[in-house]
Structures are given as structure tokens and as C-alpha cells.
C-alpha positions as a Markdown table, in Angstrom:
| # | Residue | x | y | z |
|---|---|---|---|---|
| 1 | Unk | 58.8 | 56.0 | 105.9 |
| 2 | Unk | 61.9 | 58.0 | 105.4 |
| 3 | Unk | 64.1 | 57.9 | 102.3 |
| 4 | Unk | 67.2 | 60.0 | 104.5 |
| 5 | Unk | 69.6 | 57.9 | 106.2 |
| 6 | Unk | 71.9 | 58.4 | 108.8 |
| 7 | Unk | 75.8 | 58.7 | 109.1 |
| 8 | Unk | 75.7 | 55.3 | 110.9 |
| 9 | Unk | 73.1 | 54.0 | 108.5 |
| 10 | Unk | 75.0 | 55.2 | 105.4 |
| 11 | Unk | 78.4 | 53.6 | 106.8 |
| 12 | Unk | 76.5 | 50.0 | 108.1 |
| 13 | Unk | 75.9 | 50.1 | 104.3 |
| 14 | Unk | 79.1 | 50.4 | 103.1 |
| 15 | Unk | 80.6 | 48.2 | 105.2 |
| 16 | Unk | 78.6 | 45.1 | 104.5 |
| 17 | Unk | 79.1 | 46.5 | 100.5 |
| 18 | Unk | 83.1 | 46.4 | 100.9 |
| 19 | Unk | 83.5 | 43.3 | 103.8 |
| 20 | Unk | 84.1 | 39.6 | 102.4 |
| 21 | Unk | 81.3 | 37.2 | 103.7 |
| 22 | Unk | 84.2 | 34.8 | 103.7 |
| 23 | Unk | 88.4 | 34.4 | 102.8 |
| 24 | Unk | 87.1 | 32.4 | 99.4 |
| 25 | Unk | 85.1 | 35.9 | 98.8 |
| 26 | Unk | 88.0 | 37.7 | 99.1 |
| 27 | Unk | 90.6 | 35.7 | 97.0 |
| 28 | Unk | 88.3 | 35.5 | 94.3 |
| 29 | Unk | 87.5 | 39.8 | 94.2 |
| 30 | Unk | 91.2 | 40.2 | 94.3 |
| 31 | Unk | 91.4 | 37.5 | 91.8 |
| 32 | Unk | 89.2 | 39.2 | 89.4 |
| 33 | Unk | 91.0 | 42.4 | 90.0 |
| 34 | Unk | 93.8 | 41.0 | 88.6 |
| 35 | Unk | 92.0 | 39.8 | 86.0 |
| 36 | Unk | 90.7 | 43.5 | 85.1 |
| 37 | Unk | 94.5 | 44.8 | 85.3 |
| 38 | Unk | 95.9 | 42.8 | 83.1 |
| 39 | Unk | 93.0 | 43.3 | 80.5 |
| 40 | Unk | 92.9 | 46.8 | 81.0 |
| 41 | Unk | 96.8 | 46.8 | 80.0 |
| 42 | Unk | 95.8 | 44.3 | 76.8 |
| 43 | Unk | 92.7 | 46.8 | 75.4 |
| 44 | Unk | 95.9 | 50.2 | 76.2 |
| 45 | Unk | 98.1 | 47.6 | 73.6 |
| 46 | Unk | 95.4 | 46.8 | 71.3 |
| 47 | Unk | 94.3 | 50.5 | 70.9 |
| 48 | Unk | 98.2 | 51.6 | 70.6 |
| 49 | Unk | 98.5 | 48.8 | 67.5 |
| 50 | Unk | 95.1 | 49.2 | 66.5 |
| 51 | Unk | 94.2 | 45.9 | 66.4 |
| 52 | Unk | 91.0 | 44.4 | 68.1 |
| 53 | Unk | 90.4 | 41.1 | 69.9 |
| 54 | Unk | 89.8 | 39.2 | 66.9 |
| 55 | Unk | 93.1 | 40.0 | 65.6 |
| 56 | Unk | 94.3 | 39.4 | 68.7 |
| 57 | Unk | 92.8 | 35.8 | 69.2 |
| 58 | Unk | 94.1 | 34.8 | 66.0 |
| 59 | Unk | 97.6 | 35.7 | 67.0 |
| 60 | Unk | 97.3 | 33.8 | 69.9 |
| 61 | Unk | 95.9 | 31.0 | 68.9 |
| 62 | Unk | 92.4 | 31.2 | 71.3 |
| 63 | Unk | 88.9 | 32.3 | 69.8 |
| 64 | Unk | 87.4 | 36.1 | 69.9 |
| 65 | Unk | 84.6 | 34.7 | 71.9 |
| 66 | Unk | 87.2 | 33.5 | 75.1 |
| 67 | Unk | 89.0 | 36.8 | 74.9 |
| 68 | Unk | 85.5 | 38.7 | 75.1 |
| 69 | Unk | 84.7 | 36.4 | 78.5 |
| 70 | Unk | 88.3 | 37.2 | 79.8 |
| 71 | Unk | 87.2 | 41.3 | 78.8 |
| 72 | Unk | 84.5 | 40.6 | 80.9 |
| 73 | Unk | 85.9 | 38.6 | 83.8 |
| 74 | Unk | 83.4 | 35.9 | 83.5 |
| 75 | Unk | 86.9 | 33.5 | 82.5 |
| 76 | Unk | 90.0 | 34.8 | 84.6 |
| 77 | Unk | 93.4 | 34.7 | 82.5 |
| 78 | Unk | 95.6 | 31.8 | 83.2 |
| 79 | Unk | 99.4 | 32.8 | 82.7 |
| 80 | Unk | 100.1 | 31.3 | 79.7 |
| 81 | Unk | 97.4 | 33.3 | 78.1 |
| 82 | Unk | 99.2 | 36.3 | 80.2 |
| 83 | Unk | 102.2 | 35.2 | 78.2 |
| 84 | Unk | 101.0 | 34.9 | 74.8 |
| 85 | Unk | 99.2 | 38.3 | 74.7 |
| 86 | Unk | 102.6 | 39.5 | 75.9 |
| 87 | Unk | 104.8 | 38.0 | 73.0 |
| 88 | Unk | 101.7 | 38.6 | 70.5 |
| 89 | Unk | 101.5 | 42.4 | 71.5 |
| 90 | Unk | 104.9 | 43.0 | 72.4 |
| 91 | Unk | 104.1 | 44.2 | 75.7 |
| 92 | Unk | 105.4 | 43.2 | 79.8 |
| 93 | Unk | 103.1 | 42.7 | 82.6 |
| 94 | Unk | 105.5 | 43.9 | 84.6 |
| 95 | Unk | 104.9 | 42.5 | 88.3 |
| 96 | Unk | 105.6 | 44.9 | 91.2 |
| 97 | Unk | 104.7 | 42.2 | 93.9 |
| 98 | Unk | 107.3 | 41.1 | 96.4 |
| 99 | Unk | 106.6 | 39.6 | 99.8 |
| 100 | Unk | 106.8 | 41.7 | 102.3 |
| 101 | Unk | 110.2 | 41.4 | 104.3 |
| 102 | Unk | 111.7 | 39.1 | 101.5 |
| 103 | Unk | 114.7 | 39.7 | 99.3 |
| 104 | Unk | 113.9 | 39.0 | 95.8 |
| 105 | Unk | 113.1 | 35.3 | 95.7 |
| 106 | Unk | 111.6 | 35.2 | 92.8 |
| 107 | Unk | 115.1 | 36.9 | 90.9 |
| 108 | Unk | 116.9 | 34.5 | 93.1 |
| 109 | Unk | 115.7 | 31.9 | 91.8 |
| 110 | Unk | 115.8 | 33.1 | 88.3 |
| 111 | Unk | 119.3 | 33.3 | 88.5 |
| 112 | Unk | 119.8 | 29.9 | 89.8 |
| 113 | Unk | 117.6 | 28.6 | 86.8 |
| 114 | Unk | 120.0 | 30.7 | 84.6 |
| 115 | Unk | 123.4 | 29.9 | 86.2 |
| 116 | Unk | 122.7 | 26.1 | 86.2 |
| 117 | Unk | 122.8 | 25.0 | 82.6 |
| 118 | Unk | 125.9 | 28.1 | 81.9 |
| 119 | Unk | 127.8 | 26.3 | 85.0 |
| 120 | Unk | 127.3 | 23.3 | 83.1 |
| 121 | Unk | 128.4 | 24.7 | 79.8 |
| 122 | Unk | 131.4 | 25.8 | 81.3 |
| 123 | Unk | 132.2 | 22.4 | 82.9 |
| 124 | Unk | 131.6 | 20.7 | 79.9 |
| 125 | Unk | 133.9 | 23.7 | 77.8 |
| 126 | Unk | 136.5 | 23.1 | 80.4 |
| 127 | Unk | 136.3 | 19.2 | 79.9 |
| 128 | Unk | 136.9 | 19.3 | 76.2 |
| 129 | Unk | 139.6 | 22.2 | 76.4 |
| 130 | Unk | 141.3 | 19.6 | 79.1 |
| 131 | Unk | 140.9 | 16.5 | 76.4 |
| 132 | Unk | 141.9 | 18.7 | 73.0 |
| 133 | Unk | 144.7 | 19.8 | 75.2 |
């Protein structure tokens, strides 16, 4: 029998290495992509403050042990977690990911959320210039 493969062999291989059995397969690789990005970025901050996940996990309220299975991907980060490594190491996931032929939804939206209670504060400033007036 013969260890050598072919070019065809060698790419068959690869293929059914790199092709999702199924759409579920493929959510949850890129989910645990993800996953490994945003950890990655957390062990760059914890180096840079020299800190290490127990420190960590005691800033942020969570147990060394849970930080170690997010590390690992066995757990996938939820995005408060995302958000309290954030304020704890004074760092920004910053998220490049906009849908393709959208404008800015997501800032759209923001604004809104932001413009709502000011317009408010405004109307109700107005009101009790009117009154004192």
C-alpha cells in the first residue's frame, strides 16, 4: 500500500477537512472563532497590565476556572462578559462588522437611543423656561 497521495487525493482531503457537514456546523466554527478573537485581544490586555486571569476574574466578578473554559473555547463569551472584560481592562472590542449594502444601522440607531431622552430634556427645559417665564 502506498503512503504518497495524489493532487486529487491531497485536495478530496482538504475539502471534507474545511466543508461544514451542515449550516449548524458552520455557525458554531465561526462562533468559536469569535470566541478565540476576542480572547486573544483579552490575554494582548492581560500581558500589557500584567495581570493574569485570576486577577482578571476577580475584577469581573466570574471565577478563574470559567475564564480558563472561555481561554479554551469549551464556554463561548456572552457579551456582557465581552463588556466587563472591556471596563475591567480598559480596552474596546472594536467591531468592524456592517452588513453588506447597509448604512450604519447599528450608529443609526444609537443615535436615536441617544437623541430620545436629550429631545425630551429639552422639551421638558423649554416647559419650565415657558412656566418660570
Amino acid at each position: 500500500m502506498s503512503t504518497k497521495l495524489n493532487n486529487s487525493e491531497i485536495k478530496n482531503y482538504f475539502d471534507d477537512i474545511f466543508t461544514f457537514k451542515s449550516h449548524d456546523d458552520k455557525l458554531e466554527h465561526e462562533a468559536i472563532m469569535l470566541n478565540a478573537r476576542i480572547m486573544q485581544l483579552t490575554e494582548k490586555a492581560l500581558e500589557r497590565k500584567g495581570w493574569n486571569k485570576k486577577i482578571l476574574a476577580k475584577k469581573i466578578g466570574t471565577s478563574a476556572s470559567y475564564l480558563t473554559q472561555l481561554f479554551m473555547d469549551n464556554k463561548l463569551v456572552n457579551l456582557k462578559m465581552m463588556a466587563k472584560i472591556q471596563d475591567a481592562l480598559d480596552i474596546n472590542f472594536k467591531m468592524d462588522y456592517e452588513a453588506e449594502n447597509e448604512t450604519c444601522f447599528t450608529f443609526k440607531r444609537y443615535k436615536n437611543a441617544v437623541r430620545a431622552p436629550l429631545e425630551k430634556k429639552d422639551i421638558n427645559a423649554t416647559n419650565e423656561t415657558q412656566m418660570a417665564g
